[in-house]
C-alpha positions in Angstrom: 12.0 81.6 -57.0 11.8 82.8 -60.2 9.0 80.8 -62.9 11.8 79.8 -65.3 13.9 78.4 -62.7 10.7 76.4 -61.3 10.1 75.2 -64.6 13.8 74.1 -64.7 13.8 72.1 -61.4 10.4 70.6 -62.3 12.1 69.4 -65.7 14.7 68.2 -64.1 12.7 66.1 -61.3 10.3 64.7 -64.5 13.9 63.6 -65.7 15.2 61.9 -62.8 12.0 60.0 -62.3 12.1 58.3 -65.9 14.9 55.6 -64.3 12.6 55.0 -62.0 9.0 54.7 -64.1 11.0 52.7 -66.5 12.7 50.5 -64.1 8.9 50.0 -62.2 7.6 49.2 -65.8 10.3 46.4 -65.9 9.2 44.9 -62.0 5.1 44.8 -63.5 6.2 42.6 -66.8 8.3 40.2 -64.8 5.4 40.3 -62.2 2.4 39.4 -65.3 4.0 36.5 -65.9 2.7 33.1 -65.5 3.9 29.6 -65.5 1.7 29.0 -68.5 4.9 30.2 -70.3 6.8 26.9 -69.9 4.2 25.4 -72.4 5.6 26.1 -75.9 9.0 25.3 -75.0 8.3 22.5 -73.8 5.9 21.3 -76.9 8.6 22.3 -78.8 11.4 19.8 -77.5 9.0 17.2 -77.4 8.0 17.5 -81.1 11.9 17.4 -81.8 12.0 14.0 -80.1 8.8 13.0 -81.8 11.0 13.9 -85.2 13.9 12.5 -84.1 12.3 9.0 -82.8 9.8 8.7 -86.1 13.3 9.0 -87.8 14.9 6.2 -85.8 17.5 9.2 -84.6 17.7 8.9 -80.9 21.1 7.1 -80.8 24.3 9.7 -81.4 25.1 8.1 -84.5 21.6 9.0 -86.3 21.8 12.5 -84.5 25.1 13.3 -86.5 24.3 11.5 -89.7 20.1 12.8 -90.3 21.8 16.1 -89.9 24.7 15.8 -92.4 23.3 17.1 -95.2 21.4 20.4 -93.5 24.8 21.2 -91.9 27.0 20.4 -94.9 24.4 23.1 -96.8 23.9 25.6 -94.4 27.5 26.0 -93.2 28.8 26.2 -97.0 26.6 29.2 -97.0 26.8 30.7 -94.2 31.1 31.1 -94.6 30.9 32.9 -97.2 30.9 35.5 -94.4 33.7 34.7 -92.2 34.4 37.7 -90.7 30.7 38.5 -90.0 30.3 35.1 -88.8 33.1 35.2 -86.5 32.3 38.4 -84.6 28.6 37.4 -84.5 29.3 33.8 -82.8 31.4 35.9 -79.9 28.2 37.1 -78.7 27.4 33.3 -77.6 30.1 34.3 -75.1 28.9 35.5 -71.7 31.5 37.9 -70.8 30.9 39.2 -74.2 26.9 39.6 -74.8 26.9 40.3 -70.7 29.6 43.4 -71.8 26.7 45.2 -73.7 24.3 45.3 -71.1 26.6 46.6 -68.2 24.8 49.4 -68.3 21.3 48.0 -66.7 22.6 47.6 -63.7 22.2 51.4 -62.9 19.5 52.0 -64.6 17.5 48.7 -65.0 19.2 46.4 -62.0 15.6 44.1 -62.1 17.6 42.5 -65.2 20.7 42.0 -64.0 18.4 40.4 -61.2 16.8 38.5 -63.4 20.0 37.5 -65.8 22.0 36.6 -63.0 19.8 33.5 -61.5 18.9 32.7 -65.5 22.3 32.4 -66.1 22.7 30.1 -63.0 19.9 27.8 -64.6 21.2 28.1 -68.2 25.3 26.7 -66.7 23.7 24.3 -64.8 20.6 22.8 -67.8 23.7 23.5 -70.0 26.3 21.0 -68.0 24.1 18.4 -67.4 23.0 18.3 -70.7 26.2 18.0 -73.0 27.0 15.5 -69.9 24.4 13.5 -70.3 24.1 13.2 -74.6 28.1 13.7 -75.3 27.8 14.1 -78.9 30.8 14.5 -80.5 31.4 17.8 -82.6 31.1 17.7 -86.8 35.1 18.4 -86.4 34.9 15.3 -84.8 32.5 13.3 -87.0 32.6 14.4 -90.6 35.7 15.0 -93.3 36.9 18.4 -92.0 37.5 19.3 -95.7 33.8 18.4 -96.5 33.1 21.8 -94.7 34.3 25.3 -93.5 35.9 25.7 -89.6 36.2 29.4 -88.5 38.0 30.0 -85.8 39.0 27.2 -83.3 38.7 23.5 -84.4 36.7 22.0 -81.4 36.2 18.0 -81.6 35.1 17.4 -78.1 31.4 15.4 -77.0 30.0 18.5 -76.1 27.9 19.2 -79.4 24.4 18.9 -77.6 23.4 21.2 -76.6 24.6 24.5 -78.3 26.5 26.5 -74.9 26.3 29.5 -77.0 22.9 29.2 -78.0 21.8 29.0 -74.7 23.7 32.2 -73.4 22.1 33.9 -75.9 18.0 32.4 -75.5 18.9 32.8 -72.1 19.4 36.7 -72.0 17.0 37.5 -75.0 14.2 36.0 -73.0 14.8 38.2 -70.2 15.1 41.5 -72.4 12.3 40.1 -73.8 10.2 40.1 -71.2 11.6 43.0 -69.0 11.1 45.3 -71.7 7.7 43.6 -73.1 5.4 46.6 -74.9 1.8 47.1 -73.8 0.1 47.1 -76.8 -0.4 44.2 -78.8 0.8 44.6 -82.1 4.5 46.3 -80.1 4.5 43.1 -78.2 4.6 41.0 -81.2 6.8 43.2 -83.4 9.1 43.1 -80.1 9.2 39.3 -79.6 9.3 39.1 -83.3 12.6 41.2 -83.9 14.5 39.6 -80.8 13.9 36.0 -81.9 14.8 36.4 -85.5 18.2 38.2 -84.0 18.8 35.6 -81.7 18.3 32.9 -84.7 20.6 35.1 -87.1 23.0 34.8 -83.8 23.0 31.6 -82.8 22.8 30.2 -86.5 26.5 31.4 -86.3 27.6 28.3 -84.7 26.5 26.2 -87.5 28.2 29.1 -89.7 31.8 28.6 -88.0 31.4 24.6 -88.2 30.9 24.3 -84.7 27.6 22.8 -83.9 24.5 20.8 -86.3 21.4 23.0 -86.7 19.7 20.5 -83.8 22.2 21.9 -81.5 21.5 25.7 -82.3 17.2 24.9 -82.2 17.2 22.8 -79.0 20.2 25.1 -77.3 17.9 27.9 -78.2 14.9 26.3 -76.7 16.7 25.6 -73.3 17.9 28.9 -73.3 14.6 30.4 -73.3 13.3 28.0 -70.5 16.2 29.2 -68.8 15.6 33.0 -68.9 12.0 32.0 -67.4 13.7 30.0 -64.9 15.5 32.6 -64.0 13.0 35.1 -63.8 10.6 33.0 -61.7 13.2 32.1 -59.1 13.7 35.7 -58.9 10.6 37.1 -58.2 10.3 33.8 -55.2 14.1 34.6 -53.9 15.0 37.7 -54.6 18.5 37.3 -53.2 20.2 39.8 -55.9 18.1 42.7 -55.2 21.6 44.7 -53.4 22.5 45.1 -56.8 20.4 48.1 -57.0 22.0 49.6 -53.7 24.9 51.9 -54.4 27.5 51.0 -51.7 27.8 48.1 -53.5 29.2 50.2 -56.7 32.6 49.5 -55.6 32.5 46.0 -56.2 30.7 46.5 -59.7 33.9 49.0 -60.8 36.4 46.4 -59.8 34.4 43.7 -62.0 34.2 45.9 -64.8 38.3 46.8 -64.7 38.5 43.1 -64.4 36.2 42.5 -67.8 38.2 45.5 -69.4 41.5 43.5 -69.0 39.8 40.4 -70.2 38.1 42.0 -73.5 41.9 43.6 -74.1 43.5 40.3 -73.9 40.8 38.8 -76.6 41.5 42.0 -78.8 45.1 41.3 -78.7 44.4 37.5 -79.2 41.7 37.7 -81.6 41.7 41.7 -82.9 37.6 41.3 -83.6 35.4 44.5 -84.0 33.0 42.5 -81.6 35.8 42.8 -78.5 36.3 46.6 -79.1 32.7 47.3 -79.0 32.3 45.0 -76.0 34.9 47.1 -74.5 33.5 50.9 -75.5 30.8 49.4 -73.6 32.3 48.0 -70.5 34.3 51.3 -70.2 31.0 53.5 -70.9 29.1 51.8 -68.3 32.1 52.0 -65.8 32.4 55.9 -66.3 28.5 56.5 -65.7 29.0 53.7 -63.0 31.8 55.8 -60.7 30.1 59.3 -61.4 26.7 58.3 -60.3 28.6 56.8 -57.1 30.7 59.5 -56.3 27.3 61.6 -56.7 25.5 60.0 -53.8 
């Protein structure tokens, strides 16, 4: 064998071992963590029912009313961007956000693991939740000319907590997390930039008219226990691991064709840049997803 094509194979075995490393690096974070975690969030929602109670605000009808003023503000600036805001709140949609991160499970399937029993945890905190506080929208509560709706005019009791919100806690604290730096000042740069994204996100839904800013902070709050959640169930019951086995590609492809269909049907409902880029992904990830099957 010739030295430049040994050089050549060895480049290309350092290559096809990077998945891997990374994917390894992904298993150790999830593995660091500890329940001590659960803390913050926690301290967090109890200091916004300290607020709420020192403010006589536990009953729906304070709820809606201490909050008129912050939403009235905040939504009457936040429209000025309507298009931005609209394609921005999509990504409070699962099939959506979900759309753009396709491509892990090849190459990182520890968080599609992960995601998967978070958002199982996220549905089922999220259900219960708007169940058991049925707060009526601001549609529903306030002079819909006092403010700006974008989009669809929802006026069901479903304000608390913020669905959306918690999609998109939910994910961000597994990305968080999986792909966690090892040196400090990373790490904090890291959590840093994905919170504030995940605010400018989520702060949509007060943006569109949709939710009061209480919805969007404790929403956000339960998502984030709910990407924990999901990560600690996962490393006890790892009943997702067969994502990472190929024979099981099949199935992904068929999903993804279905997802495709789904994303045109919003693009001809809707015609957001948020869909088409949802889709370029879906299809990308489908492409790399049948060649790396067919090459097994």
């Amino acid at each position: 064998m010739s030295p430049a094509k040994a050089i050549d194979e060895t480049n290309l075995s350092k290559l096809s071992l990077q998945p891997k490393i990374m994917h390894s690096t992904t298993i150790n974070n999830f593995d660091k963590l500890k329940l001590s975690l659960f803390y913050l969030p926690i301290g967090l929602l109890i200091l916004i029912v300290v607020f709420l109670y020192g403010n006589d605000a536990l009953n729906i009808d304070a709820y809606r009313q201490i909050q008129k003023d912050t939403f009235l503000f905040l939504n009457s600036k936040l429209s000025q961007f309507p298009s931005l805001q609209n394609n921005l709140t999509q990504l409070g949609n699962a099939l959506v956000l979900f759309s753009f991160l396709t491509i892990f499970i090849i190459h990182k399937p520890k968080i599609w693991e992960c995601l998967i029993s978070a958002s199982l945890a996220s549905a089922l905190f999220s259900f219960l939740l708007k169940k058991l506080f049925s707060v009526p929208r601001p549609a529903a509560t306030f002079d819909n000319d006092s403010f700006v709706i974008i989009g669809e005019k929802l006026m069901a009791n479903n304000s608390l907590p913020s669905g959306h919100s918690i999609t998109v806690f939910t994910t961000l604290a597994v990305l968080i997390f999986g792909f966690m730096p090892k040196k400090l000042n990373l790490k904090i740069l890291w959590c840093l930039t994905l919170v504030a994204l995940g605010l400018l996100v989520v702060s949509t839904r007060v943006g569109v008219g949709a939710h009061y800013p209480l919805d969007v902070i404790i929403g956000s709050i339960v998502g984030y226990i709910s990407g924990l959640t999901g990560i600690f169930i996962n490393q006890k019951y790892p009943i997702w691991n067969w994502i990472n086995n190929k024979k099981y590609y099949p199935v992904f492809v068929i999903l993804f064709l279905v997802c495709s269909v789904v994303m045109i049907n919003k693009i001809n409902s809707d015609n957001l840049v948020i869909f088409y880029l949802a889709l370029i992904s879906l299809l990308i990830s489908l492409y790399i997803l049948i060649r790396t099957y067919v090459k097994k």
